[in-house]
Structures are given as C-alpha cells and as structure tokens.
C-alpha positions as CSV (number, residue, x, y, z in Angstrom):
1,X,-67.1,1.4,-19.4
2,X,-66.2,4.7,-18.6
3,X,-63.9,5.6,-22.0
4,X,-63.0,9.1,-22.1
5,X,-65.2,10.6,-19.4
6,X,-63.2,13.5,-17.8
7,X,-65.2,14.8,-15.1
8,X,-66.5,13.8,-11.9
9,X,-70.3,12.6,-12.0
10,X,-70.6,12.4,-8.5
11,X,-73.1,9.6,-8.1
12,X,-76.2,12.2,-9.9
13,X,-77.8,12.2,-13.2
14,X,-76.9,15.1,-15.5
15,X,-79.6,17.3,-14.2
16,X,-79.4,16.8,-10.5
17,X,-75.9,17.5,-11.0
18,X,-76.3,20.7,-12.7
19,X,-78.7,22.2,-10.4
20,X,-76.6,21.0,-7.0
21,X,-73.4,22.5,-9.2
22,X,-75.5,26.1,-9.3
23,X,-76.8,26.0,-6.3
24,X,-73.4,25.6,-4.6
25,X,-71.9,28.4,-6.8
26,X,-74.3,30.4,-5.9
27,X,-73.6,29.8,-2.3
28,X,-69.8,30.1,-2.9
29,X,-70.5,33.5,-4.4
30,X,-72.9,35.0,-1.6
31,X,-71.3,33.2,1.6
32,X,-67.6,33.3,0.0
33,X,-67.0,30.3,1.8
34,X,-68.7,27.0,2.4
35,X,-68.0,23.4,4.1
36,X,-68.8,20.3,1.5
37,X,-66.9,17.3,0.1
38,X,-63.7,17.2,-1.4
39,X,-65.2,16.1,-4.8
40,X,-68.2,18.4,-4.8
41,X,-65.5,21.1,-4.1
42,X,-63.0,19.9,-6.7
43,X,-65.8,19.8,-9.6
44,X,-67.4,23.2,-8.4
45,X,-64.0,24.7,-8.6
46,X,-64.2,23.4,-12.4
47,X,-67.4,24.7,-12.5
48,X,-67.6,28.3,-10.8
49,X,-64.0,29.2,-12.3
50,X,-64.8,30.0,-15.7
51,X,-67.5,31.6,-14.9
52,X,-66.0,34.1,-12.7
53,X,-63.6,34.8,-15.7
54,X,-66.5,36.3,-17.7
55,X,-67.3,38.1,-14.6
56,X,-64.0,40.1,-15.0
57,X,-66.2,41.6,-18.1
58,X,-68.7,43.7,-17.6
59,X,-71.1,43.1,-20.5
60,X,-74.5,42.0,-21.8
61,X,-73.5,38.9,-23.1
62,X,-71.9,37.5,-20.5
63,X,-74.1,38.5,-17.9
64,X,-76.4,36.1,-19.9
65,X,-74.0,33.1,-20.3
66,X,-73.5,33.7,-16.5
67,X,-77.1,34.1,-15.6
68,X,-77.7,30.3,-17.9
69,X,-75.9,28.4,-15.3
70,X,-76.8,30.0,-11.9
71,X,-80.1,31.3,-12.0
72,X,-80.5,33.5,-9.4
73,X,-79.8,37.7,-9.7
74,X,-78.6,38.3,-6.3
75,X,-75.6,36.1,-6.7
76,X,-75.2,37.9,-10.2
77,X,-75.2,41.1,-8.7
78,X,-72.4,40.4,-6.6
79,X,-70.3,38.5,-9.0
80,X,-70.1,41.4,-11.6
81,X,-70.1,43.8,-8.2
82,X,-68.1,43.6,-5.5
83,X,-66.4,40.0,-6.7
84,X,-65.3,40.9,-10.1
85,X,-63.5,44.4,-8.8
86,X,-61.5,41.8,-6.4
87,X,-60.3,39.4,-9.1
88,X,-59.7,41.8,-12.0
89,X,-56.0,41.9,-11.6
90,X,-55.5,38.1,-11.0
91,X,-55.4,35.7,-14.0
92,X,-57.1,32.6,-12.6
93,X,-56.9,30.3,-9.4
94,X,-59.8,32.2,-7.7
95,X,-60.7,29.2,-5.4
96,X,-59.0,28.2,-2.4
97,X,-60.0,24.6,-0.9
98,X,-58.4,23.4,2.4
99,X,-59.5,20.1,4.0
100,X,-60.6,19.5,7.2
101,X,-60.9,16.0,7.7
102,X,-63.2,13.7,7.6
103,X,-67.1,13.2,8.2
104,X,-68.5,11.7,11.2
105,X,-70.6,9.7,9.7
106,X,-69.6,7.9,6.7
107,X,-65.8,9.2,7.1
108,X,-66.0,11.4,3.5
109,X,-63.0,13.5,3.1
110,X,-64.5,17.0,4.2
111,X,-63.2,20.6,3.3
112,X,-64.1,24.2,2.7
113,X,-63.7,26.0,-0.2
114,X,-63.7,29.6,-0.3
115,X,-62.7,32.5,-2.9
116,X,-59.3,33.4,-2.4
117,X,-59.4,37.4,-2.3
118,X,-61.9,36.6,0.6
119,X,-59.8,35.0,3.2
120,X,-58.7,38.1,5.2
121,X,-55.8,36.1,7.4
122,X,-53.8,34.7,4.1
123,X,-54.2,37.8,2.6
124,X,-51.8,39.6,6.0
125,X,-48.6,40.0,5.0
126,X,-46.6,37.1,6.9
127,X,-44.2,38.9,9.4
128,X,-40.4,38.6,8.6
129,X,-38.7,36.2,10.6
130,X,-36.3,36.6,12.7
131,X,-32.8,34.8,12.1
132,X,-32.0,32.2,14.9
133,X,-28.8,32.1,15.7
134,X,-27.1,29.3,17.5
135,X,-25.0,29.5,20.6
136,X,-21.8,27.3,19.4
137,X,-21.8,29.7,16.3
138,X,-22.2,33.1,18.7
139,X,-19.9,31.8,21.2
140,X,-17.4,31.3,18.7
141,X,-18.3,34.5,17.2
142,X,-17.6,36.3,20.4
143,X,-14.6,34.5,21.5
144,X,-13.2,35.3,18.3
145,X,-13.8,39.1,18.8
146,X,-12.9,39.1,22.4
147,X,-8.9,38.5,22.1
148,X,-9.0,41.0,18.6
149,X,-10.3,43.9,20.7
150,X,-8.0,42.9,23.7
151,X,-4.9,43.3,20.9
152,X,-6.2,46.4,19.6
153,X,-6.5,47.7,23.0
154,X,-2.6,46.7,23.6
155,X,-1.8,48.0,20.9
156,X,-3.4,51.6,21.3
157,X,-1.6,51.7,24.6
C-alpha cells in the first residue's frame, strides 16, 4: 500500500533516483533546457526548485547544501553565477515545462523543460494587437456620419 507517499518514485530505488534527479539538474542548469518525460520533469521541477532558491544567496552554507545534492562544481558555478543574477528578483516558478507529445516508441508523454529567464522568444514583449473591426459595424459607422456632414454642409451654406 502506498499510504501517504507524496512523491513520484518513478519506477527506481531511492538511490538510482537521486543520482538520475542530480544528474538531470545538473543538465537543466548547464544546457537550460532539456527534452525528457513528463514525470521525470514534474519531479525534477520539485527537485531543482528549491535549490535554486538558496542560489539567490550567495553564501558558504548554501553553497554546501547545494553542492550535497548535485555534485558537480561547474553546474555550481553557474547557478550562484550567471543563473542566480537572473532569478534574484522573481519569487519562485523558475521552471517552464511544455509538452511535446509523445514517444515513438512506447508512446510516453514527452516534454522539455527549461528555466524560464532562459527562453529568449517568451521573454519578447507580445506586440499589441490591432483592433478588428467589422464591416456591418463600419458601414454603419460611416453611413451614420455621411448624412451628419451632408447637414452640416447645408447648413454652413
């Protein structure tokens, strides 16, 4: 029975799942983007979220607590770098995953999941649109206008 369990365990034992978890952070965090399952990317957004929240703080300790669960510098570096200047004014949410569909072969729901300040094309401003009008209101806008100039016109005379 499964009583209380609240996270995903992904078919893996405790350990396998920890290292596939910090191996894909680390990926997430030097790639800013990468292609997996939907459930691999909705427990590595549990996963890699909290830890980019102690990012946002430069200091010994959490560099350590960070360090614990990924294991590798070069990812370190550029979480506490160039990542943590990024996110330092947003106050969580610093995932994005967007599915793409589905795996040829086993049809798993597929997606990409990618850091949010990253994504240079949702970041663009959207252009404002232009209001549509339609004809039967123009037409009716004009005609109305039409015979009120035509009296002003009559009237000026």
């Amino acid at each position: 029975m499964r009583h209380n369990k609240s996270f995903n365990h992904l078919g893996r034992t405790a350990s396998h799942r920890a290292a596939m978890l910090s191996n894909m952070a680390c990926s997430l965090i030097m790639h800013k983007r990468i292609s997996t399952t939907v459930a691999k990317a909705k427990a590595l957004r549990q996963y890699i979220e909290p830890l980019m929240t102690k990012a946002k703080d430069d200091s010994t300790a959490n560099r350590r607590l960070v360090f614990a669960k990924l294991k590798q510098k070069e990812a370190i570096k550029e979480l506490f770098g160039d990542i943590a200047t990024k996110i330092a004014d947003r106050p969580g949410g610093y995932t994005r995953i967007l599915k793409t569909g589905f795996r040829l072969g086993d049809g798993a729901d597929m997606c990409i999941i990618e850091l949010v300040d990253y994504n240079e094309n949702m970041l663009k401003p959207k252009a404002a649109k232009k209001a549509t009008r339609t004809r039967r209101s123009s037409k009716k806008k004009a005609d109305e206008a039409a015979p009120a100039a035509e009296n002003e016109a009559q009237a000026a005379e």
